[in-house]
N, C-alpha and C positions, 0 to 999 in steps of 0.2 A: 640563730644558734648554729653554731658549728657542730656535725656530731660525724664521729671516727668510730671504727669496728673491721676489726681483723678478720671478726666473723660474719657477721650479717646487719644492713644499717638497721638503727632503733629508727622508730617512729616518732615523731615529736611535733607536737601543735607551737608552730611559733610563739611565742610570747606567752604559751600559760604552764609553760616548763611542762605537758601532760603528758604524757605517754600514750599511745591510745593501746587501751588493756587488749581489746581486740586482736589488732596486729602482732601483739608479742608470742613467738612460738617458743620449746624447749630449745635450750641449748643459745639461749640469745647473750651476747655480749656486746656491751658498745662504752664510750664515754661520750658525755655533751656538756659541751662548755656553759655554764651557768651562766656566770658574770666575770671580768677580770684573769684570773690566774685559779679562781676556785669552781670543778669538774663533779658532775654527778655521773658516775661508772654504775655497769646494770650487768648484774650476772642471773637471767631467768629471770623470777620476780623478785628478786633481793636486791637492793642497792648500797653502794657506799660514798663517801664523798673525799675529795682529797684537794688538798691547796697546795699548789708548785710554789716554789721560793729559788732565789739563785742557790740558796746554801742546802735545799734539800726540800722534802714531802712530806707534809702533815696529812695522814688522813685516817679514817673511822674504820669501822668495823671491815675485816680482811674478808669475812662472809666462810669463805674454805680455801682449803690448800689449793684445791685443781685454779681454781680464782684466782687464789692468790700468785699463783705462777705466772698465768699469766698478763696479771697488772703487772708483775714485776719487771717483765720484758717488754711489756708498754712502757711502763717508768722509762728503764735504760736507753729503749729505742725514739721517744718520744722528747722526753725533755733531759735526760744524762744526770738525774740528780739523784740520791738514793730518799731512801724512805727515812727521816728522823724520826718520828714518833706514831705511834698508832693509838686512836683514842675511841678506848670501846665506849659506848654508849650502851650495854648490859650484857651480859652471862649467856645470852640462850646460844644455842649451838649453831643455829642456821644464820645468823649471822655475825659470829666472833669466833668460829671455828678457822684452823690455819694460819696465825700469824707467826707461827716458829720459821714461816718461807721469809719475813722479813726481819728476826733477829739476831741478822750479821748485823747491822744497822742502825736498827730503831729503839727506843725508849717508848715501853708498853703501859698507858696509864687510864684506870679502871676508878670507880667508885671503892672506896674499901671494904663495904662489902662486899663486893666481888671474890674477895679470897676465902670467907665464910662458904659461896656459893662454889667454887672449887676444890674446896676440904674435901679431905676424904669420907663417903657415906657414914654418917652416922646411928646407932641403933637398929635397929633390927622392927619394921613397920612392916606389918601384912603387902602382899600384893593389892596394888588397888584393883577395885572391882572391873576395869574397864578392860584391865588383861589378865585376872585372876583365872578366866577360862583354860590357857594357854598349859599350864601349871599342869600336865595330864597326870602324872605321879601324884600329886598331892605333896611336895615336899616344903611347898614352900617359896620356890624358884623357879626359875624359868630357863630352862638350859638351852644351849643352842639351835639342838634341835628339836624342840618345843616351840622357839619364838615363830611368831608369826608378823606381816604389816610391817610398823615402821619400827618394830620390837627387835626382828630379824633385820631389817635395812640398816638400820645402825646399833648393832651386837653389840659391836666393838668401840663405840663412843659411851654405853651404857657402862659398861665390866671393866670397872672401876681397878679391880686385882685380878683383871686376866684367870682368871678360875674357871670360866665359860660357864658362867651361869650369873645370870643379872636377876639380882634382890630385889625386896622392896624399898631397902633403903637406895640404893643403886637407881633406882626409877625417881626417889624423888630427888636425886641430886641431878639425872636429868643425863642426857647424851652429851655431857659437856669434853669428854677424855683429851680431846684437840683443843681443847679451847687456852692457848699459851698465858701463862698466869702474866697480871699489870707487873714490872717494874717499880710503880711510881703506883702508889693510892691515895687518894683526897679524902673528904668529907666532904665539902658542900660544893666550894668553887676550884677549881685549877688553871693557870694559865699555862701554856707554853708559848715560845718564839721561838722561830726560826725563820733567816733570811728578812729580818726587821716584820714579819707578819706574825703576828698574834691569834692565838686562838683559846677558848675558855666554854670550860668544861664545867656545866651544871646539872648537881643533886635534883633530881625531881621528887624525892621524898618516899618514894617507896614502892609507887603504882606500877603495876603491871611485873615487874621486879624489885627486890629492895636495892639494887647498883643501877638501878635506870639514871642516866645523865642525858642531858640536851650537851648540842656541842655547838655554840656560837661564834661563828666567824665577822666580827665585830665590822671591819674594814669593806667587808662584802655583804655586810646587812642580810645574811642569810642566819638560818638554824637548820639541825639537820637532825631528826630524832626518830625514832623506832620503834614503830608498833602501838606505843602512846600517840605520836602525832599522825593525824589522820587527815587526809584532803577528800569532802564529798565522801566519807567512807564510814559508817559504822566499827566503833573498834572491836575486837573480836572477845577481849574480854575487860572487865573490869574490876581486875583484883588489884588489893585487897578488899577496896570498896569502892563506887563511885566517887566518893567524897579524896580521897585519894587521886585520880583522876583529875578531875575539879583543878583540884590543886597545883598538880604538874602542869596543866596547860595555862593554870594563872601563872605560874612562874616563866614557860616559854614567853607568854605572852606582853610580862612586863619587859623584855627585853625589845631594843630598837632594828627592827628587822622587817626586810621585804620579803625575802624569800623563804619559803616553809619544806625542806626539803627530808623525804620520808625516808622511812628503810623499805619499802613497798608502796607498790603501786604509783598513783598519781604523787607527782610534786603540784604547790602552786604557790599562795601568797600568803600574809601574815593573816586576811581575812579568813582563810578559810580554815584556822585554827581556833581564829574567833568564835566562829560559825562552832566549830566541835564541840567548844567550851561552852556556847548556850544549848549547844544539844544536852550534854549532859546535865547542866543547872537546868535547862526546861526539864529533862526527864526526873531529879532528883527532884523537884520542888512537887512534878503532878503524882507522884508515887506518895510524897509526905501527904500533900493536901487527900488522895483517897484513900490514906490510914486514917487521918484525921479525921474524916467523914463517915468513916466504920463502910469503907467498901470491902469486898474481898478481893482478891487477887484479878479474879477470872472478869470481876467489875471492872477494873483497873486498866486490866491490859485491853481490855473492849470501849472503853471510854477515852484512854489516856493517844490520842493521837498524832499530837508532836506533826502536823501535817505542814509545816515549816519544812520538817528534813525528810521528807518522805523519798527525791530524789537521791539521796544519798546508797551508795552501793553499799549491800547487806542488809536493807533496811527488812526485807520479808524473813531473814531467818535469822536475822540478831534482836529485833527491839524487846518480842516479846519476853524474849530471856532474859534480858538484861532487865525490863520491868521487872521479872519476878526476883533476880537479884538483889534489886535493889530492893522491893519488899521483903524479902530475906533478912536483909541487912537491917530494916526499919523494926522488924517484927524481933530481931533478936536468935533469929537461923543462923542456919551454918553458912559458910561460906562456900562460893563456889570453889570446885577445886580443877586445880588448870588440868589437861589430859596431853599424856604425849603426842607432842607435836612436829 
């Protein structure tokens, strides 16, 4: 693998696309050549992926403006072709933040729900409990100088109408304010071309966001997906429900592909999305079988060992919660609810 950086070189295990997480400090940027004409780019721990064509750039999530600037001057400096289309693969902010740097140019194309998740806050919902502390007045709000954490570090992605004070509907719409609304919205499949290369955009069904899309590059036998798709890695959450999850990664997985490539952390192979996909069908199936058997939870998470993936990173401070999740979801609980992140 070829890998290039303006600023400091990435680390990369030949042949298993890895990163080593070790080696990565703040402030890191690099791109490495995949396969072909199609590049996995790394800003810190967020990645995006983009496919050169002679007629122009197809690629994913912009990540943020400071990034995006400058891929952009990589683009110009590198291969002279401007960016055609940018294809989010979901809403969250830390990585679809910034693409207005490429809309002299590009055609912005999202799940349609996407533009639901960019509306303007709706109703008026309590602070959640996780920053209702913040609130010192009791008004209700959380004013500027109240915010605290990552409340205060992005004010100004939350405060929807500029008011200087971020609601609780404002919180569940989430720090999206950069995040440049799609062009172009789909439902299930979408293709583009450009420069005779093809690329196609799929619905994963709702998991982890309702506009989550895999983005398949057919010719390059790669996928490139986020925060669902996981290599050796526990995913962080499982909403709406595992069965949800399940799902999306059946769907990656019916597709023809080598390359498994993340929005974090490690990239690797089509296997090790497999591997995800029984992790989760092993944890939904031992969670059902210990309802079944009238265990309780505390039974559950003590018994239920899944020592297959035990190697897998996060595995000491995500399974047990996700067990309980998932018994949540079996018992007829609430759902977890996601926290600013």
């Amino acid at each position: 693998m070829r890998i290039a950086t303006s600023l400091v070189l990435s680390a990369c295990l030949l042949g298993g696309l890895a990163f080593d997480a070790a080696a990565q400090q703040p402030q890191m940027r690099g791109i490495v050549n995949i396969t072909g004409q199609l590049y996995r780019a790394q800003n810190d721990n967020a990645y995006n992926v983009f496919l050169v064509t002679p007629e122009g750039i197809i690629m994913t999530d912009p990540i943020n403006r400071d990034f995006s600037r400058w891929l952009k001057a990589e683009f110009a400096t590198r291969f002279k072709v401007p960016v055609r289309y940018v294809l989010y693969s979901h809403s969250d902010w830390d990585h679809d933040s910034g693409g207005v740097v490429f809309a002299d140019t590009a055609e912005f194309v999202g799940q349609r729900n996407m533009l639901a998740a960019l509306a303007p806050p709706a109703g008026n919902p309590p602070l959640r409990e996780d920053v209702a502390d913040m609130d010192v007045n009791h008004d209700g709000r959380i004013a500027r100088a109240e915010a605290k954490g990552a409340v205060a570090q992005r004010f100004d992605l939350l405060d929807y109408d500029r008011d200087n004070f971020v609601s609780g509907a404002e919180l569940v719409r989430g720090s999206i304010n950069d995040v440049y609304a799609p062009t172009i919205t789909f439902t299930d499949k979408y293709t583009v071309t450009v420069g005779g290369k093809s690329v196609t955009m799929v619905w994963l069904g709702g998991a982890h966001t309702a506009d989550s899309s895999a983005i398949y590059f057919p010719a390059e036998r790669a996928v490139f997906g986020v925060d669902i798709l996981q290599v050796k890695r526990i995913p962080l959450d499982l909403l709406p429900n595992v069965g949800a999850y399940i799902e999306a990664l059946r769907r990656v997985n019916s597709l023809d592909y080598e390359y498994a490539l993340t929005g974090h952390a490690l990239a690797g192979k089509k296997q090790d999305i497999v591997d995800e996909q029984h992790l989760l069908e092993d944890l939904s199936k031992g969670v059902a079988a210990g309802v079944a058997a009238g265990r309780s939870l505390a039974e559950i998470q003590r018994t239920l060992t899944l020592d297959a993936y035990k190697n897998f990173e996060r595995w000491d401070t995500d399974v047990k919660r996700h067990i309980a999740d998932v018994y949540a979801t079996l018992m007829g609980g609430p759902q977890a609810v996601r926290e600013l992140k």
